[in-house]
N, C-alpha and C positions, 0 to 999 in steps of 0.2 A: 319331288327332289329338284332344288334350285341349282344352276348350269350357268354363268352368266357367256364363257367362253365354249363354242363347239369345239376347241381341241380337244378339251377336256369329256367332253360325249364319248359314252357308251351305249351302242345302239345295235339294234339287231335287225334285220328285215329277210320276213317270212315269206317266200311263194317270190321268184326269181322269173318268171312271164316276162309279159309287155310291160306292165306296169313296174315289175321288178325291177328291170333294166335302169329304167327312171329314175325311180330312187336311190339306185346303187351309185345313177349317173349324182344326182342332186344334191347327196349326201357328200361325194366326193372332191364338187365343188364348195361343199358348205363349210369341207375341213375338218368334219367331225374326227376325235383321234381313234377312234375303235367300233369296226361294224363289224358283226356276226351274222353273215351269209347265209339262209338255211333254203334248200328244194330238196328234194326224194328225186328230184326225176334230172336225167341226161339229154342235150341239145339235139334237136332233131332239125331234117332240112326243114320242116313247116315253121319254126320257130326264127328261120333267119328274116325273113319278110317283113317281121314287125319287131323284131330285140337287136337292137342295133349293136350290142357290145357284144352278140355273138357272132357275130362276121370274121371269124381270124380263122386264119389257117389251123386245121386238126380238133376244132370245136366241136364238132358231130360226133354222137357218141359218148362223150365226156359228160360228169357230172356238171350241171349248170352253178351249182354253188362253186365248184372249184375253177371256173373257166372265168366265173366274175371276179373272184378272188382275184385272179392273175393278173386281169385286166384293170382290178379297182387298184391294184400294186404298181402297177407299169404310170398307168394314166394319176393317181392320187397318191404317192407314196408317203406323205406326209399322214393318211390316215392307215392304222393297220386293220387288215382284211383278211377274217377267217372264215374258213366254208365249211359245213355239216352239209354232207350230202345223205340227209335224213327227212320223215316227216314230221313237222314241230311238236309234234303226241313223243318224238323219240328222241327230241333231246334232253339231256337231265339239267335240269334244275337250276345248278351250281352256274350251266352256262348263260343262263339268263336272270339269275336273281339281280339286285342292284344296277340294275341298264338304266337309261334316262328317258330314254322308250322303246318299245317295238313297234316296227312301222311293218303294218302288213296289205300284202302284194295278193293275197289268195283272191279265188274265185267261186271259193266252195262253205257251203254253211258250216259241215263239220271241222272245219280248217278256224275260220270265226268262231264258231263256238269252244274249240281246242285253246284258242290264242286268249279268249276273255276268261276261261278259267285258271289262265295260267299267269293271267295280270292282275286277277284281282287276288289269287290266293300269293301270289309274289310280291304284291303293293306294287305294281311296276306298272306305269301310264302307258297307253297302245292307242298309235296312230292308225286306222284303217281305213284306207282308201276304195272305192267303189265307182263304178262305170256302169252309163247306162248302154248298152247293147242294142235296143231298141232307135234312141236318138241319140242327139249331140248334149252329153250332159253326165253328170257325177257326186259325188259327195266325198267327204273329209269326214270323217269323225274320230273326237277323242274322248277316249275313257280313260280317267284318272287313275283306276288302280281299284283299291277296297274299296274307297271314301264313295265313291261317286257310280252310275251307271255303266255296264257293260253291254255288250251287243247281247248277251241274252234276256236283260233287262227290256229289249224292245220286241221280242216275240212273243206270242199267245203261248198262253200256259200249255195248250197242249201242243203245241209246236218244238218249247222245250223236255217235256217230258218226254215226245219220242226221241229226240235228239238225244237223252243223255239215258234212257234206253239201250239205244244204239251203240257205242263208245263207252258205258260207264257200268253199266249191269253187267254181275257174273251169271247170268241166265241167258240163252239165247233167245233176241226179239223174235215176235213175231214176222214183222216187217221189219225192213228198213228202209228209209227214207229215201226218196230220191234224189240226188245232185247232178241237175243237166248240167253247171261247170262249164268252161270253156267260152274265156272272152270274144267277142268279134269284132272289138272295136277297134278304130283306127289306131295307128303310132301316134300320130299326133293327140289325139286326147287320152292315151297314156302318159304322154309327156304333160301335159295341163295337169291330169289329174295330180301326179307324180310332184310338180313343182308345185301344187296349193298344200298338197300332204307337207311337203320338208318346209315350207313357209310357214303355216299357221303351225304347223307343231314344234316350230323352233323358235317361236314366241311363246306357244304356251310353255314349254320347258323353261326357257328365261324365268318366266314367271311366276313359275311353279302351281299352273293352273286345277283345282281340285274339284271344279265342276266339270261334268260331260257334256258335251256340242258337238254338233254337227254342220257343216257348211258346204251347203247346197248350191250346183252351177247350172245351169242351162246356156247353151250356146246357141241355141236355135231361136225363133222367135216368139215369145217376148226373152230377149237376152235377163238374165236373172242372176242372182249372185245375196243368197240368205244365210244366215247365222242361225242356230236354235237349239233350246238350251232341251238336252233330255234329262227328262227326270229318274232318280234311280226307282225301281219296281223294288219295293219291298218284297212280293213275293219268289222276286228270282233268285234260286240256292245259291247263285255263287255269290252270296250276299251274307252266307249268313255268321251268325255271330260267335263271341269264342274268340279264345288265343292257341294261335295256332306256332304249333311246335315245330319248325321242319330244320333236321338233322340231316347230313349225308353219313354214307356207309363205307367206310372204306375197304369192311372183311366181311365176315359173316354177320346175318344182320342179326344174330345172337349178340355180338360184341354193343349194341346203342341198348337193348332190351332189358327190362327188370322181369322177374316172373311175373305172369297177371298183362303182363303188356305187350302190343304187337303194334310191327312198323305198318303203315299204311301208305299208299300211293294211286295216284288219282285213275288211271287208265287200266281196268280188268285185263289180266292177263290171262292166255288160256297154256296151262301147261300140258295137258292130256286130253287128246282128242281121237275119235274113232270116224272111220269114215262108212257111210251107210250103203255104200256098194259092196267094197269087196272084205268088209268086217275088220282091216288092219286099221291097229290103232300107234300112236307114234307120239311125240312131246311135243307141240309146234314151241312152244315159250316164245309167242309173238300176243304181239297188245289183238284182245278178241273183234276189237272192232276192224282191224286191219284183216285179220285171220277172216271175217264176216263180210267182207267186201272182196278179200284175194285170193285167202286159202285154197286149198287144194290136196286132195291128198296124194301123199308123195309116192305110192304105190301105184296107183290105177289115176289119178289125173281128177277126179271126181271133185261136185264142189257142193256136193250132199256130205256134210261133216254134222257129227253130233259135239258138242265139248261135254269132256267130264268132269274137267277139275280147271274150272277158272279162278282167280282169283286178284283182291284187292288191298290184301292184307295180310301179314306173315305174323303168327305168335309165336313167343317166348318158347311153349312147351311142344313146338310140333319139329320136327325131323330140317322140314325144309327153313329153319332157325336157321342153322350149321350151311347153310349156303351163302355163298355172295351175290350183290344184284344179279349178275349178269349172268351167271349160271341159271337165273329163272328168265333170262331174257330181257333184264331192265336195263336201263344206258349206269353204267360204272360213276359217272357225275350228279347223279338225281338228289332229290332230297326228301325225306321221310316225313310224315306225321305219326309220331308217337302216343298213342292211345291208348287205355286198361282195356283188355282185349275180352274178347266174347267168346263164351262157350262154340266150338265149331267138332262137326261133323266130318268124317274121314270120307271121302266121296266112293260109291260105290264100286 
């Protein structure tokens, strides 16, 4: 998508950290006219040290999406600044189709891997910036959308198969994955990395760049500063091919359905789960990988959970047709893939 003026930008940045701050700061120097704010998590005192826009009276406590919001309004009013105080698995759809990119701030794989299936099944380019923790140094990289490579494009086959295991299976993994998470690098090369992300990504948007790159820094010695072209991985699913259908729902998702067809959505939901201590079973209708990482059971505290009825997809001819998203736990904005639907099983 070609952008020759940033007012006109519509952009979103995921994961609000150190490095978030940066960008929120960069972007709001850059003029862009519309950013969409997204964290899950609230300001803590450990986060004032190194996120300089959190420094304001009554910040602690508060959603960090809506505290930059306030601050990108006061300090940038010229760009407007919305906050979802969610995880980017839980925004719908509708809120990020048509963006000119998403610039992401995370620190975590499944957060990366959430964000590149969401740019390439939206065609929307994603800027993602990276820090090394270790020394003085970082990377840039952008993926164009469909056309070109995304971050799961650059891991080992079976690095993505657990991953999407993990988050995308209505079975529960055996494992899950690890995510040690949690930057430790200076403010100061949050602000580097932060200003080469809104730099080189606000040329390639001019440009309307449709190859993947990556740009490499080191601050240390030998000081360094590389371009490199990735290539897209034929084998990586979120690649693959087909025209894709995606509808929002505004009532029951009976009302977009023909008989024979059912809505589909990317992240397994679990609607019925039992918990394996004290035998009470209860709806969570939260996304299973969330559920698989935080659940709990809401009786006894336990985090030995079974699921019984997860799910990826709603058909025409079943009960829970007659619902609307959010009654099964989906965000009310999302957007649908519509498919001739497959024989399913009533879960035990």
């Amino acid at each position: 998508m070609r952008a020759e003026r940033p007012e006109s930008w519509r952009v979103a940045v995921v994961g609000l950290g150190a490095l978030g701050n940066e960008l929120v700061r960069e972007l709001g120097l850059l003029g862009v006219g519309e950013a969409l704010l997204v964290d899950p998590d609230v300001v803590e005192e450990a986060n004032l040290a190194k996120c300089a826009l959190f420094r304001r009276r009554g910040a602690c406590g508060r959603p960090k999406a809506e505290v930059l919001a306030e601050v990108g309004q006061e300090w940038f009013p010229r760009t407007r600044w919305l906050a979802v105080a969610a995880e980017v698995a839980d925004v719908g759809w509708q809120k990020l189709a048509g963006r000119h990119a998403l610039f992401a701030g995370v620190d975590r794989e499944s957060a990366r891997l959430e964000m590149a299936r969401i740019a390439t099944r939206l065609d929307v380019p994603l800027c993602d910036g990276g820090m090394d923790t270790a020394g003085a140094g970082g990377r840039v990289s952008w993926y164009p959308g469909r056309e070109g490579a995304c971050h799961g494009c650059r891991l080992t086959a079976a690095r993505r198969r657990e991953w999407l295991r993990t988050w995308s299976s209505a079975a529960h993994p055996c494992r899950v994955p690890e995510e040690p998470g949690g930057w430790t690098a200076t403010p100061t090369l949050a602000a580097m990395t932060a200003a080469l992300q809104v730099h080189f990504a606000a040329e390639w948007i001019r440009r309307g760049e449709r190859e993947a790159r990556s740009v490499e820094f080191r601050l240390d010695a030998p000081l360094r500063l590389e371009e490199l072209r990735l290539p897209l991985n034929e084998a990586c699913p979120f690649h693959e091919g087909g025209q894709w259908r995606l509808v929002p729902v505004e009532g029951p998702f009976r009302a977009v359905l023909r008989e024979g067809e059912e809505a589909c959505w990317e992240w397994a939901v679990c609607l019925r789960a039992r918990c394996l201590e004290c035998g009470g079973e209860w709806s969570p209708r939260q996304r299973a990988a969330k559920l698989r990482r935080e659940g709990a059971c809401p009786a006894c505290g336990s985090r030995r959970l079974l699921e019984l009825d997860t799910r990826c997809a709603v058909a025409y001819e079943e009960p829970l047709a007659g619902f609307q998203p959010p009654e099964l736990g989906l965000p009310p904005d999302h957007l649908y893939s519509i498919r001739k639907g497959r024989k399913r099983e009533e879960p035990a």
